[in-house]
C-alpha positions as CSV (number, residue, x, y, z in Angstrom):
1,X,4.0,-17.8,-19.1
2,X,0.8,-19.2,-20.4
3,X,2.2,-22.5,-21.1
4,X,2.9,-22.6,-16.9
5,X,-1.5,-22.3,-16.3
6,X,-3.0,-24.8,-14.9
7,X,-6.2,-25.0,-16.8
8,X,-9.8,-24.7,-15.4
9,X,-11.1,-25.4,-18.8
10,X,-13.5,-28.4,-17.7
11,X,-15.7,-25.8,-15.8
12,X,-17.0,-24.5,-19.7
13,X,-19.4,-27.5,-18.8
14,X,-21.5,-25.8,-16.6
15,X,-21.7,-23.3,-20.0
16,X,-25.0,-25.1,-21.3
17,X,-26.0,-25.7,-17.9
18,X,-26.5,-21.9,-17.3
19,X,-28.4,-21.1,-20.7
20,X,-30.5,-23.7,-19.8
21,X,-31.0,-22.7,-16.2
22,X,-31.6,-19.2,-18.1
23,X,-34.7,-19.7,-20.3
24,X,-36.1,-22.1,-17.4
25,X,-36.3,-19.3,-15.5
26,X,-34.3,-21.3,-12.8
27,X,-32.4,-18.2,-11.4
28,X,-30.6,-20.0,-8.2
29,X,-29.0,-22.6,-10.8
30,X,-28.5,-19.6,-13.7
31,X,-26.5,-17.5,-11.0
32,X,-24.4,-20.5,-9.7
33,X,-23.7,-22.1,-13.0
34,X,-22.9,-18.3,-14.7
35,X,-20.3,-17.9,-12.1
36,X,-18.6,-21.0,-12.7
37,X,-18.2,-20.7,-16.3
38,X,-16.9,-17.4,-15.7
39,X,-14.0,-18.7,-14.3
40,X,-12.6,-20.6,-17.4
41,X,-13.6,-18.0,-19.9
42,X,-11.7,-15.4,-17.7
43,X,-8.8,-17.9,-17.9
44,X,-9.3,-18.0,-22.1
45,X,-8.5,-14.4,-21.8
46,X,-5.2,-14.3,-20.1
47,X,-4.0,-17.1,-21.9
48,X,-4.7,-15.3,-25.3
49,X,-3.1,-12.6,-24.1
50,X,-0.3,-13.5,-22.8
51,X,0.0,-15.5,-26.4
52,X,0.1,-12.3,-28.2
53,X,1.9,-10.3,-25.8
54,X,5.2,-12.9,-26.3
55,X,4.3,-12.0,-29.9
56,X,4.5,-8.0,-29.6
57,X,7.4,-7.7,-27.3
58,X,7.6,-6.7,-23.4
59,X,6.5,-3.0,-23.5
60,X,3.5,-3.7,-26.1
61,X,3.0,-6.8,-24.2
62,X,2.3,-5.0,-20.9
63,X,0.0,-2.4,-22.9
64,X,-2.0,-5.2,-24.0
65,X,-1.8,-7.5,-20.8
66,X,-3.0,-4.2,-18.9
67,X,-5.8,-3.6,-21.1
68,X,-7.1,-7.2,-21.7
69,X,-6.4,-8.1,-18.1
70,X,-9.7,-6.9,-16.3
71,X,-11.4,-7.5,-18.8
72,X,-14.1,-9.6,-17.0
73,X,-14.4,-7.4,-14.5
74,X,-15.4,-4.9,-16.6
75,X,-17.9,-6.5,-18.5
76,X,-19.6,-7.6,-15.2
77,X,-19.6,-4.6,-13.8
78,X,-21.2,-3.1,-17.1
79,X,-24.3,-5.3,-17.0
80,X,-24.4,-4.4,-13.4
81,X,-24.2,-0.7,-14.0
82,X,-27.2,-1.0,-16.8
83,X,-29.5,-3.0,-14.4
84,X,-28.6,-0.5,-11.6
85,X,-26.9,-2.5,-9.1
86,X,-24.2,0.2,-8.1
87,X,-23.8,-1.5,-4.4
88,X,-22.4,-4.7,-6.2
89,X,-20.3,-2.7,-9.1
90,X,-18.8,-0.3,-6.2
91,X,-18.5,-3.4,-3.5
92,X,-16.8,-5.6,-6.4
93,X,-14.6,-2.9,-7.6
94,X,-13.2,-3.2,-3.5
95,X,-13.1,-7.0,-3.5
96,X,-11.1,-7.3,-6.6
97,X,-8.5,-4.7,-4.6
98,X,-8.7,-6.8,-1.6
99,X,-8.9,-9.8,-3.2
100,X,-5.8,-9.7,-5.3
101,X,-3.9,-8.3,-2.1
102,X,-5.0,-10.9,0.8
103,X,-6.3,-14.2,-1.0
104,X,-4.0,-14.0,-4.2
105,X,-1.1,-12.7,-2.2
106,X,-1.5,-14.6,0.9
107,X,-2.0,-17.8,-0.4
108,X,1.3,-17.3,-3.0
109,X,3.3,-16.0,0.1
110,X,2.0,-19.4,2.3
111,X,1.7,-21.7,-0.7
112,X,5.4,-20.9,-2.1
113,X,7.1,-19.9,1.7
114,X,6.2,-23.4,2.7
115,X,9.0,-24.4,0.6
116,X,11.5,-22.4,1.1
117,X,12.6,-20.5,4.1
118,X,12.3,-17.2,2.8
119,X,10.8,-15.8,-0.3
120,X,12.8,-12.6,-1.9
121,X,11.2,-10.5,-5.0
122,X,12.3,-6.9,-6.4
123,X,11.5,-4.2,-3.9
124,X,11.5,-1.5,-6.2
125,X,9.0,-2.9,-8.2
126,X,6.4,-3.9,-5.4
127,X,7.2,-0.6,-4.2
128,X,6.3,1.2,-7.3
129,X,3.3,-1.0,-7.6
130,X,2.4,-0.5,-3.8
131,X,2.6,3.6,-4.0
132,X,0.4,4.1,-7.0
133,X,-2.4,1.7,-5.4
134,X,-2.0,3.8,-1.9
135,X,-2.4,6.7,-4.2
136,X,-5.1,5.3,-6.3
137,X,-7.0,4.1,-2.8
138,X,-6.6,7.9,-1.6
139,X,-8.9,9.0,-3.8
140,X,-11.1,6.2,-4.0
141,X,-12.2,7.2,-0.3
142,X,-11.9,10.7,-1.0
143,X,-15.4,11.3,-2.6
144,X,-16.7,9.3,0.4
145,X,-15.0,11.9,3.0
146,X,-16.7,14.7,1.1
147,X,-20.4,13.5,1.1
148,X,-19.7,12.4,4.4
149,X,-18.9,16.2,5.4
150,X,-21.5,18.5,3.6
151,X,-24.9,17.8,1.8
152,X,-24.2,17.2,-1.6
153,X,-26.7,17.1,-4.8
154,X,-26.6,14.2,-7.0
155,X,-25.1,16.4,-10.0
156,X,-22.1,17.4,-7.7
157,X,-21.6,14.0,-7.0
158,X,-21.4,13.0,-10.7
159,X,-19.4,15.9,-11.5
160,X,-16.9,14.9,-8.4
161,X,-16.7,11.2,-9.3
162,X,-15.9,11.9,-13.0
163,X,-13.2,14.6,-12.0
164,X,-11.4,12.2,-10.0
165,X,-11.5,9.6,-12.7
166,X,-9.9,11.6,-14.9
167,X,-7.2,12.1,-12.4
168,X,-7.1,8.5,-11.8
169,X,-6.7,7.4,-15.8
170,X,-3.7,10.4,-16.1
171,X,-1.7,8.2,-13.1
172,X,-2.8,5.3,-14.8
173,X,-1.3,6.2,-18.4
174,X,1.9,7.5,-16.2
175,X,2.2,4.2,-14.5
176,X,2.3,2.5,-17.9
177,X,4.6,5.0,-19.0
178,X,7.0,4.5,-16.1
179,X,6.9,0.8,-15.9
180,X,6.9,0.0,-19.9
181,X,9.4,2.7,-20.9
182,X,11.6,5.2,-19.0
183,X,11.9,2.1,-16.4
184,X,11.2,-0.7,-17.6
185,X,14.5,-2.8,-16.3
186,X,13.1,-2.5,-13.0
187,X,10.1,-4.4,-14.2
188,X,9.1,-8.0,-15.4
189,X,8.3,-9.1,-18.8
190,X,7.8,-11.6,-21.8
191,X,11.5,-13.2,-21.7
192,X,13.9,-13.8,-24.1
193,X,13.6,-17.9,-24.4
194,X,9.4,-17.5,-24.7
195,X,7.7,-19.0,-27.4
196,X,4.3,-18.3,-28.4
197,X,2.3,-21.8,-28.6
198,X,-0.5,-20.4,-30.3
199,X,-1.2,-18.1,-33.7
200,X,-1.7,-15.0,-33.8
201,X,-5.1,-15.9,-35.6
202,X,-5.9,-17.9,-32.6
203,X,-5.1,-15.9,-30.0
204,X,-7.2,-13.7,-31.0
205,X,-10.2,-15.9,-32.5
206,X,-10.2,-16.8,-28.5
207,X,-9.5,-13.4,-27.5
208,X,-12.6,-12.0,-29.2
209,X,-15.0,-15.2,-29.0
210,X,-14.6,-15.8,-25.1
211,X,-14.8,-12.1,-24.5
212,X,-18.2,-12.4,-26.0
213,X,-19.1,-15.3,-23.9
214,X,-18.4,-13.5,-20.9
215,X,-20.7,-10.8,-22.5
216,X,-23.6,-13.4,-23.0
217,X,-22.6,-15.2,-19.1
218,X,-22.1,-12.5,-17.3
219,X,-25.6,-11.1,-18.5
220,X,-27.1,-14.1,-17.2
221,X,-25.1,-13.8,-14.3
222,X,-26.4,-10.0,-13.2
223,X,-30.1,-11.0,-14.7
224,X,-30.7,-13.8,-11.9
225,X,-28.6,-11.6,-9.5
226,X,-31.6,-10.1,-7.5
227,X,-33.7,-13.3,-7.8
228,X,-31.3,-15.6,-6.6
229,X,-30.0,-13.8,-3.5
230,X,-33.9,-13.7,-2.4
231,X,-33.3,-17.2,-1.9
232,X,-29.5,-18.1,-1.0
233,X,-28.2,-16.1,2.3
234,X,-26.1,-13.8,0.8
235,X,-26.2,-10.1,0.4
236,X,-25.3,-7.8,-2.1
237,X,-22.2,-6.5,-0.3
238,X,-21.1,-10.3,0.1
239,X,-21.5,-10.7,-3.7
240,X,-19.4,-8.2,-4.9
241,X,-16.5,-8.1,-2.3
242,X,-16.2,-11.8,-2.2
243,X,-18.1,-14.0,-5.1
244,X,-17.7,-12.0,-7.7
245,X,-13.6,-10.9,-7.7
246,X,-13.4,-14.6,-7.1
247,X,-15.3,-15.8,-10.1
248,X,-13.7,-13.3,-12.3
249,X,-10.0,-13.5,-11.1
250,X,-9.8,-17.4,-10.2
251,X,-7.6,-18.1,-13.3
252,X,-5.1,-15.1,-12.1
253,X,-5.3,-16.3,-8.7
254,X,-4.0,-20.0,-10.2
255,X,-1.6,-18.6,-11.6
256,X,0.1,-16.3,-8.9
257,X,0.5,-19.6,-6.8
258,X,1.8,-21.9,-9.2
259,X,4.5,-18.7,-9.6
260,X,5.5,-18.3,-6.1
261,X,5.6,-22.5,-5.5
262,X,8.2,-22.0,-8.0
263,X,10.1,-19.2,-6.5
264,X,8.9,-16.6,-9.4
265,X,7.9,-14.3,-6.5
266,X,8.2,-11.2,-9.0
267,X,5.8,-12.4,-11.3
268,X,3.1,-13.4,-8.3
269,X,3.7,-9.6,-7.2
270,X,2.9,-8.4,-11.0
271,X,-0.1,-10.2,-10.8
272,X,-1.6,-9.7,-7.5
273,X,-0.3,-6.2,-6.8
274,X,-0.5,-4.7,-10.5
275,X,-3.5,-5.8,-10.8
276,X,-4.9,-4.1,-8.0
277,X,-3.9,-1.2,-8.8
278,X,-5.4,-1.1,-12.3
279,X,-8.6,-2.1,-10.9
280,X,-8.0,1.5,-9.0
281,X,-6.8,3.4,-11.6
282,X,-8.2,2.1,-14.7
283,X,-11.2,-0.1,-14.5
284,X,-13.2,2.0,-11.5
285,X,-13.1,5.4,-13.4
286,X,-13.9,3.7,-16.9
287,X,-17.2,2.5,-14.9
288,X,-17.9,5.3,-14.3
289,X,-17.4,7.2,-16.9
290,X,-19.4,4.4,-18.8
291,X,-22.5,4.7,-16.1
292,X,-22.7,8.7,-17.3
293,X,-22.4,7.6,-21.0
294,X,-26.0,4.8,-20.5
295,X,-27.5,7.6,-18.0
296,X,-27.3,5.3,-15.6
297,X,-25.0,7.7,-13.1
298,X,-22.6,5.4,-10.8
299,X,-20.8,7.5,-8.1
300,X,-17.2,7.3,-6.0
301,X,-19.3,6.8,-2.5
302,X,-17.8,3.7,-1.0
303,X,-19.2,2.2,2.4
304,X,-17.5,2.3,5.5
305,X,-16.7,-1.4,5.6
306,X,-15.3,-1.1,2.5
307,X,-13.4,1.8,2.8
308,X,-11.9,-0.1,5.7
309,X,-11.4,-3.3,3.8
310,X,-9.5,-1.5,1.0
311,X,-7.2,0.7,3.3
312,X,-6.5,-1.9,5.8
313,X,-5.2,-4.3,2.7
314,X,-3.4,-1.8,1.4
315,X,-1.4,-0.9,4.4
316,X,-0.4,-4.2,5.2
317,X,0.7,-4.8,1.7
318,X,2.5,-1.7,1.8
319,X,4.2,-2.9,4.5
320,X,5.5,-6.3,3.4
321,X,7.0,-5.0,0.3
322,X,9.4,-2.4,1.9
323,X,12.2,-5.4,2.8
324,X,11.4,-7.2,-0.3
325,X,11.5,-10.3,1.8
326,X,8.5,-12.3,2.9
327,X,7.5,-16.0,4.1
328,X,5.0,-18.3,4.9
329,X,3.6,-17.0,7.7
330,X,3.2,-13.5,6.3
331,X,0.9,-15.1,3.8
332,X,-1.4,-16.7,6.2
333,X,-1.5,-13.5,7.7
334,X,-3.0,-12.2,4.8
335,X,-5.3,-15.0,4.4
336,X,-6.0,-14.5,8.1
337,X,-7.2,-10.9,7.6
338,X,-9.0,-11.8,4.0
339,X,-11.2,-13.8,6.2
340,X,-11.7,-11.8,8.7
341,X,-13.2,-9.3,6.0
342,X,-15.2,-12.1,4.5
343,X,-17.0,-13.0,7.3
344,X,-17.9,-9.5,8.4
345,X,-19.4,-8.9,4.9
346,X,-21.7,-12.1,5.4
347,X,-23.2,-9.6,8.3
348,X,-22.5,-6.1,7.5
């Protein structure tokens, strides 16, 4: 799968750029350039994984692809969580959700319906993916329905937040359960005829050295955060539900076009549904269980707009996998309705 990539590898220029831009004290430039080497060294780490999943086999594969897959998100949303920013962590946690259903998905479904009259992928798949994100979503906006109801204190709040991400991690380690082993068939995977390009010494020399890139950029990233948005017309909410799923995801996002332009519809719904919902059941609760570990206590209160954002994307998606059919103009509906939400975050 990695072989079919296309590679944003040239943006690792901007790499110097942005510790330059760092230790200048130049925080505009340090934000923008951060982001942009982001992108490849987000793309470094799906292609090493998908190396040494064809290595392990399709049910360790998925294990890894499912841990390794977020990864940038997660470190991200670390440094954000230990320099306080909750309202980006929270907003970006939503924007990868919506993201990865109206941008990823819309563009796949326009991009590959254009050529082709209809577009047909498994149903039971995108259904199984679909119900565990509507799940997932549920009690994401729970925690919100409760705080909006009764006064609660900030240790009730913690308590609540780390309950339900324990719940959420349980359906998480049952999804991989159902999808990598009692029902696997039903499911993608590593083929038969795929051929690791890389060593399994290299594909985890890159594993390891560009997740510690990300580390280094993505602290440079969140440390020129507050500065730079005092200049550029942006907002925090803007940030996280748009720029920074973007930045983080771009590679995936490649990818899940070049699939559906070649009629691989299944594998553009692995990647743009499934990975939704392990934003939702895996990487939110982590982040908050690793906020409570630095004392640096993150919540489950989302925003209004974004509990909207999340549940409207959801719904729709919901909707277009029940036929298991789609087309062009189904994705630019989606992309329709991703900008819609784009535009009100430039205001809300």
């Amino acid at each position: 799968m990695s072989l079919l990539k296309p590679s944003l590898n040239w943006l690792l220029v901007f790499l110097p750029v942005a510790i330059f831009a760092e230790f200048s004290h130049l925080e505009v430039l340090a934000f923008i350039t951060s982001a942009l080497t982001i992108i490849p060294l987000a793309g470094l780490i799906g292609e090493s994984t998908d190396q040494f999943a064809i290595r392990t086999g399709p049910r360790l594969g998925g294990l890894i692809n499912a841990t390794f897959g977020n990864l940038t998100e997660l470190v991200v949303g670390v440094f954000l969580i230990l320099n306080s920013d909750f309202e980006v962590v929270r907003a970006s946690l939503i924007g990868s959700i919506v993201g990865n259903l109206l941008l990823v998905l819309g563009a796949s479904l326009l991009a590959g319906g254009l050529r082709r009259s209809e577009l047909v992928f498994n149903r039971q798949a995108a259904g199984v993916h679909a119900s565990s994100l509507l799940l997932a979503v549920a009690a994401l906006v729970f925690p919100a329905i409760i705080f909006a109801s009764r006064a609660v204190t900030p240790n009730q709040g913690h308590l609540l937040s780390a309950g339900v991400g324990a719940v959420l991690i349980v359906l998480y380690v049952g999804a991989l359960l159902f999808t990598q082993v009692t029902h696997s068939h039903l499911f993608g995977g590593p083929t038969p005829t795929e051929v690791p390009r890389w060593t399994m010494t290299r594909s985890l020399v890159v594993l390891g050295g560009s997740a510690l890139l990300v580390g280094y950029v993505s602290e440079i990233l969140v440390s020129s955060l507050r500065p730079a948005l005092e200049v550029l017309p942006l907002s925090p909410l803007f940030v996280g539900l748009i720029l920074v799923p973007v930045v983080g995801n771009a590679s995936e996002h490649a990818s899940a076009i070049y699939f559906a332009m070649r009629n691989k519809v299944d594998l553009t719904l692995e990647i743009a549904i499934g990975s939704s919902a392990q934003v939702a059941l895996f990487i939110a609760p982590v982040l908050v269980f690793i906020s409570l570990a630095v004392s640096r206590p993150m919540d489950f209160v989302f925003s209004g707009f974004e509990i909207a954002a999340v549940a409207l994307a959801t719904l729709i998606v919901a909707v277009i996998a029940l036929d298991g059919r789609s087309n062009w103009l189904e994705g630019a509906q989606l992309l329709g309705v991703y900008l819609i939400i784009a535009v009100g975050a430039l205001f809300a």
